[in-house]
Steps between C-alpha positions, in 0.01 A plus 500: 500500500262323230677282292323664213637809569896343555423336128430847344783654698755223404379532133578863431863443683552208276428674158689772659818380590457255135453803286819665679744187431329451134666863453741489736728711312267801456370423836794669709715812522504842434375486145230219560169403429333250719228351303362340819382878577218511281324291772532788740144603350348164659468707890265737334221221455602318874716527770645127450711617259704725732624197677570285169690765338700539788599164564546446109751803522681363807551213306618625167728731705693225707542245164615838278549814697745705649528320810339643842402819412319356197363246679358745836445843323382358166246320653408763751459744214248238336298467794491862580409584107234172487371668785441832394391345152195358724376813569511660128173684414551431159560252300815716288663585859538137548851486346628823641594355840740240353692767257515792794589235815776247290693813349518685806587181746649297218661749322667581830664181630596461122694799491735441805526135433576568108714869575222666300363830541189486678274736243663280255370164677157647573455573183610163281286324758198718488478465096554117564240536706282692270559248227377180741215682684365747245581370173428076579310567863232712420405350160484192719283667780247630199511096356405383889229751527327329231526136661267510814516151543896523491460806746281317719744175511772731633302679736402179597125568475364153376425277802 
């Protein structure tokens, strides 16, 4: 793979797993709200990002998680919704995967782990989620929009 590419990717899972710790204890549990999240936006403007925020969320979930389900289904549930973020039409879908994906998958390991009602899980995660990807994330996708020189760095489009 081109280094370049490996920079960009190591990047985003730095600031990632950084923002988590910086707010570690918002960052995990049933009533959470993972700053980090707001970067879930960055797959709608390249496909790097899928990788970065997945290996920034592996990260953050084996130095503060919940142990192995965390650390497997978290992350899985961050590539699966970076994924699907990729392939938003619109630029206001781009934060949807993140809320929908985390509370279901999240919300769901949480509950058995924590003896919590799953609905109730689901939910507290989902409006975490909301918070990070909606209410920080998609301001932050509308501030990128308007940097195409910051756009093209990421996408990696300068030679």
């Amino acid at each position: 793979m081109d280094p370049r590419k490996l920079t960009r990717i190591a990047l985003i899972a730095a600031v990632y797993v950084t923002v988590t710790m910086m707010f570690q204890a918002i960052s995990f549990g049933i009533i959470q709200v993972r700053i980090s999240e707001a970067l879930t936006v960055l797959p709608y403007f390249t496909p790097i990002a899928i990788w970065g925020l997945f290996i920034g969320c592996f990260l953050a979930n084996l130095l503060g998680g919940f142990g192995l389900y965390d650390i497997v289904f978290g992350s899985l549930a961050t590539l699966v919704a970076a994924f699907l973020t990729s392939k938003m039409p619109k630029a206001y879908l781009a934060p949807l995967p993140p809320v929908v994906v985390n509370a279901l998958v999240v919300g769901g390991y949480l509950s058995i782990i924590l003896h919590q009602p799953y609905w109730f899980a689901a939910f507290y995660v989902g409006l975490g989620q909301v918070i990070a990807c909606y209410a920080l994330g998609y301001p932050l996708l509308l501030f990128l929009k308007q940097r195409p020189s910051f756009l093209s760095f990421l996408r990696g489009d300068e030679q």
